[in-house]
C-alpha positions in Angstrom: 32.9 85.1 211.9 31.0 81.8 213.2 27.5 83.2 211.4 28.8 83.5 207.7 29.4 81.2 205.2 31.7 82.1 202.7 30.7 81.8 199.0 30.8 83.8 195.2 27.9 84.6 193.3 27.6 83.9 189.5 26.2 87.7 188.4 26.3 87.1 184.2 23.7 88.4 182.9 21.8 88.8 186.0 20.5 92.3 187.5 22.2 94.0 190.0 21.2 97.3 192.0 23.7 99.6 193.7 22.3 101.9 195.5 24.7 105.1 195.9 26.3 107.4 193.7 30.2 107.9 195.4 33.3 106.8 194.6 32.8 103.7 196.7 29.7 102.7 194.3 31.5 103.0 191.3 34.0 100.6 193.1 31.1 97.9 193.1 30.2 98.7 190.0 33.4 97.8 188.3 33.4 94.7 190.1 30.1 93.7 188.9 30.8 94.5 185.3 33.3 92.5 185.7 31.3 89.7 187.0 29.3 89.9 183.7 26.7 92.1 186.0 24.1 94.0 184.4 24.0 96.7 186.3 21.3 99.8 187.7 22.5 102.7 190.1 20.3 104.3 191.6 21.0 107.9 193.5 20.0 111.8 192.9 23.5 112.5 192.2 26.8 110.2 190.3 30.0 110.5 189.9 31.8 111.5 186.9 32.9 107.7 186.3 29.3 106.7 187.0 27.9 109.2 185.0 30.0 108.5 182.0 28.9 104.5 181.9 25.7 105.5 181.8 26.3 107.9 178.9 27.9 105.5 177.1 25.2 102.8 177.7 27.0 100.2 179.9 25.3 100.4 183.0 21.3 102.2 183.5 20.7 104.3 186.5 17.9 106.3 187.8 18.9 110.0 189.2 16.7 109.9 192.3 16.2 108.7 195.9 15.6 105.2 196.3 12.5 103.2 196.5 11.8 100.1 196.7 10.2 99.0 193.4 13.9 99.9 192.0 14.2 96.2 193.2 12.3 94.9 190.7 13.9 92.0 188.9 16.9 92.5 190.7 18.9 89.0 191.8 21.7 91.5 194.2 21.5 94.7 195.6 24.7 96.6 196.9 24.1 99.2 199.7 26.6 102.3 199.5 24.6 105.1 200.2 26.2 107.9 202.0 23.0 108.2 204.4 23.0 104.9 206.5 19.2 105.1 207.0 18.7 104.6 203.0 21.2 101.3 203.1 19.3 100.0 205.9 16.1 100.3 204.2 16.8 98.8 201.2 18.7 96.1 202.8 15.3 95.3 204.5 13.3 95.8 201.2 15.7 92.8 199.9 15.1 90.5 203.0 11.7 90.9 202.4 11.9 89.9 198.8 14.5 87.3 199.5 17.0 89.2 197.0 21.1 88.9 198.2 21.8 92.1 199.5 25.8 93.0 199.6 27.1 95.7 202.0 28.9 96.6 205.1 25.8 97.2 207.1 24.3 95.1 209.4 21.2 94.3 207.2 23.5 93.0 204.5 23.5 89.1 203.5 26.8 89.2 201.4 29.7 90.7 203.1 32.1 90.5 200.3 31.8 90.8 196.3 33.6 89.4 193.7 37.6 90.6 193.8 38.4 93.8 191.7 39.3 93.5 188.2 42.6 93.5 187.0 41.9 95.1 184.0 41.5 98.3 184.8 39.5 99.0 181.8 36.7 96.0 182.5 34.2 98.5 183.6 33.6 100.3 180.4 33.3 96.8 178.8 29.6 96.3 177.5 27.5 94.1 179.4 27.7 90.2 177.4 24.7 89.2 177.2 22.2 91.5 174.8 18.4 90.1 174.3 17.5 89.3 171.1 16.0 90.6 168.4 12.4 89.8 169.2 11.8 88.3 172.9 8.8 87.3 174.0 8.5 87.2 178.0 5.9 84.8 179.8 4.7 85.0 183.5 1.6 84.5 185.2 -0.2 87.3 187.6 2.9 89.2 189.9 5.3 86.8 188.3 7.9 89.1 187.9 7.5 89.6 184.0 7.7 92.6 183.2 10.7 93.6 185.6 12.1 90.7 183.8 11.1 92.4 180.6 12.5 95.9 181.6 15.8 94.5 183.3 17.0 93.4 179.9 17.0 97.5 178.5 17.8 98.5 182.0 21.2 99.9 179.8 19.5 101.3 176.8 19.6 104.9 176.2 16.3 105.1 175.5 13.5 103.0 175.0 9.6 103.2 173.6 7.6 101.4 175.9 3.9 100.9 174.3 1.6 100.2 177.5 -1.5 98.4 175.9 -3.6 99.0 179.2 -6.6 101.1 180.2 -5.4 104.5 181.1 -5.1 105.8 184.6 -8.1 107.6 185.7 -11.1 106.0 184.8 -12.5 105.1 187.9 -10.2 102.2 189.2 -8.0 102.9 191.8 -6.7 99.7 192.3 -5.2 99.9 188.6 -4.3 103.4 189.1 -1.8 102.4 191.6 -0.7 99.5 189.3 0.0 102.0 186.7 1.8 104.4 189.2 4.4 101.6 190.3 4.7 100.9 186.7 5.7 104.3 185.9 8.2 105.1 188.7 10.3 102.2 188.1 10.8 103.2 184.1 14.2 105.4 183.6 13.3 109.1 183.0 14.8 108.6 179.3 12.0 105.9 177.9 9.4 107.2 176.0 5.9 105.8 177.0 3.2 105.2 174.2 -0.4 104.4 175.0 -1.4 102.9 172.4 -2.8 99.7 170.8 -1.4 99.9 168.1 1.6 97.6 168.2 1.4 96.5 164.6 2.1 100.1 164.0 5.4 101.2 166.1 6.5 97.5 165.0 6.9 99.2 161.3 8.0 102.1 162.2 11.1 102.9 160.6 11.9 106.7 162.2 12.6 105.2 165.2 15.9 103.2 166.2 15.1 102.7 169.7 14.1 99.1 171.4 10.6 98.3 172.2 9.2 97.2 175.4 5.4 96.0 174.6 3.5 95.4 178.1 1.5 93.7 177.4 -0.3 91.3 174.9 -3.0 90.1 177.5 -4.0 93.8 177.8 -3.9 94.2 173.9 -6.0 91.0 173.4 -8.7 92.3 175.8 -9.0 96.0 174.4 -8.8 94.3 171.1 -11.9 92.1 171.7 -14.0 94.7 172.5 -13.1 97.0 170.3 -14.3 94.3 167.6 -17.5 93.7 169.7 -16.6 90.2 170.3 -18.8 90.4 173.4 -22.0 92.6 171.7 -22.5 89.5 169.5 -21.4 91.2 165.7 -21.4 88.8 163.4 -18.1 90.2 162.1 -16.4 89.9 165.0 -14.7 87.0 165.3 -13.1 88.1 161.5 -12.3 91.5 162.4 -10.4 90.1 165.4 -8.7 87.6 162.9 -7.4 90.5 160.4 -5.9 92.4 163.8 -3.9 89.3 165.3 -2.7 88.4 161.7 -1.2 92.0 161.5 0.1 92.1 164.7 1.9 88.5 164.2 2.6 89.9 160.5 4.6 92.8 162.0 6.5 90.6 164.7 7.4 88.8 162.0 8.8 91.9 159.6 10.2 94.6 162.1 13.9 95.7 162.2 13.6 97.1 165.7 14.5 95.4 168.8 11.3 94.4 170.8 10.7 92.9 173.9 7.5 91.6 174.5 5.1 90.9 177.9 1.9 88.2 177.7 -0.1 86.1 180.1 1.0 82.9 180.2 -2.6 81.4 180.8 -1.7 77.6 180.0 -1.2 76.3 183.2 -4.0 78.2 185.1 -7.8 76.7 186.2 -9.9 76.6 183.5 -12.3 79.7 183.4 -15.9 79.4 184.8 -18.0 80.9 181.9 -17.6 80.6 177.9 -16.3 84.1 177.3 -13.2 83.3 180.3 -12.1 80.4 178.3 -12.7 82.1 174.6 -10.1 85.4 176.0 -8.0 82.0 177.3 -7.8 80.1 174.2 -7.2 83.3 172.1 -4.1 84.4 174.2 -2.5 81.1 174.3 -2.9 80.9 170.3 -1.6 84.2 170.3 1.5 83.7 172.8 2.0 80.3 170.3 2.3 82.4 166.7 4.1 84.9 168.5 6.7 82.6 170.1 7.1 80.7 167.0 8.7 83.6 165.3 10.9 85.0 168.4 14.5 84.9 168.8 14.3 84.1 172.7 11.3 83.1 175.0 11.4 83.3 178.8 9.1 82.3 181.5 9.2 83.9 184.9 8.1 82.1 188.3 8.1 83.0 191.1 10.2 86.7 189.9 12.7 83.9 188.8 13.4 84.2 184.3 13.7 80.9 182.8 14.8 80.4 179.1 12.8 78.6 177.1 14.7 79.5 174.0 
């Protein structure tokens, strides 16, 4: 056709969402593993091929209707819905977010994918890349961080994700919703602890499963007032001390895979009163010591994950 351009798209290691369950979604699916994909279905229902990558951890999927924060951190979505009205709305949720969309409807960007494998084992072949040990991911305000941070155990069984914010329900309903969207994009299977107490699940030896830790911004800011930074204690500033050691103490020590999500506040205008720039100047040293011992640092822009490390 005179309006396409033809073209292949370099998918390893970056996220891919299919959104469909049928035999012709676990068609795409192969294709993308075999691209080096990592890969998220979404649907209520799978097939028995589908169903058994996911058991076996080499793709993720979430068993329900679509919605479009399952686009999160996503660089292609494949439409192959059996209702028509789903793939059109999530080919328009892409647009919108300028994300390649692949499909045989007329929303679709990409009208082809990568040719099948030959191997016809390649999609039960684990994803390639793996994050490391301890990641520390970077972002600024609606960055695309923490979908960045969740896309790289979008194929772990399970996962204990410590959310270091104020809980829902106190009065804010701007961060209620926040927390909402948080929680609907998270697979049914990850466990969610509220909690400050990173240092702790960082020791932990019961569990085996990966961290997610979003975020240390949130920490740092619970943290300082629980210390009474801010009510003037003269013990504050070495109480605070004695918690970021720990915390950086732990990073250092823990056998468990962790993934974790701060504020990168270096490149931002400088705060406007004393106790702006003090938060400021005690996350940056905090994102420093903790990126000094991490295996991999990213930085998103723009939703787009850079490696730093």
């Amino acid at each position: 056709m005179a309006d396409t351009f033809r073209l292949e798209l370099r998918m390893r290691g970056r996220q891919a969402v299919v959104i469909g369950g049928s035999a012709a979604a676990a068609c795409q699916v192969a294709r993308l593993l075999a691209a080096g994909a990592r890969v998220l279905v979404v649907a209520p229902e799978l097939t028995g091929e589908l169903a058994d990558l996911v058991a076996r951890g080499v793709i993720a999927a979430r068993g329900r209707d679509y919605v479009a924060a399952d686009l999160d951190g996503a660089w292609l979505v494949v439409v192959c819905a059996d209702d028509e009205m789903v793939n059109e709305r999530a080919a328009a949720d892409a647009a919108l977010r300028h994300i390649w969309c692949a499909g045989s409807g007329a929303g679709a960007t990409v009208t082809g994918l990568l040719p099948a494998p030959d191997d016809p084992t390649a999609a039960a072949s684990p994803r390639p890349h793996r994050p490391g040990h301890r990641v520390l991911v970077l972002g600024g305000a609606r960055s695309g961080k923490s979908a960045a941070a969740e896309s790289m155990l979008a194929d772990a069984p399970a996962v204990d994700y410590v959310a270091t914010g104020p809980l829902a329900g106190a009065g804010d309903p701007e961060w209620d919703q926040r927390v909402r969207e948080h929680q609907a994009r998270r697979p049914p299977a990850w466990q969610t602890l509220e909690t400050c107490d990173i240092a702790g699940i960082l020791t932990d030896r019961d569990s085996a499963a990966p961290i997610l830790v979003d975020c240390l911004a949130t920490w740092l800011a619970r943290t300082m007032d629980d210390c009474r930074l801010w009510a003037g204690d003269p013990n504050a500033d070495s109480r605070l001390n004695a918690r970021t050691d720990a915390l950086v103490g732990a990073w250092q020590r823990t056998r468990r895979q962790v993934i974790v999500v701060s504020n990168e506040v270096g490149s931002g205008i400088v705060p406007a009163t004393a106790s702006g720039r003090r938060f400021r100047d005690e996350l940056g040293w905090l994102n420093s010591r903790i990126a000094a011992w991490s295996d991999e640092v990213w930085l998103c822009t723009a939703g787009i994950p850079s490696r730093l490390r």
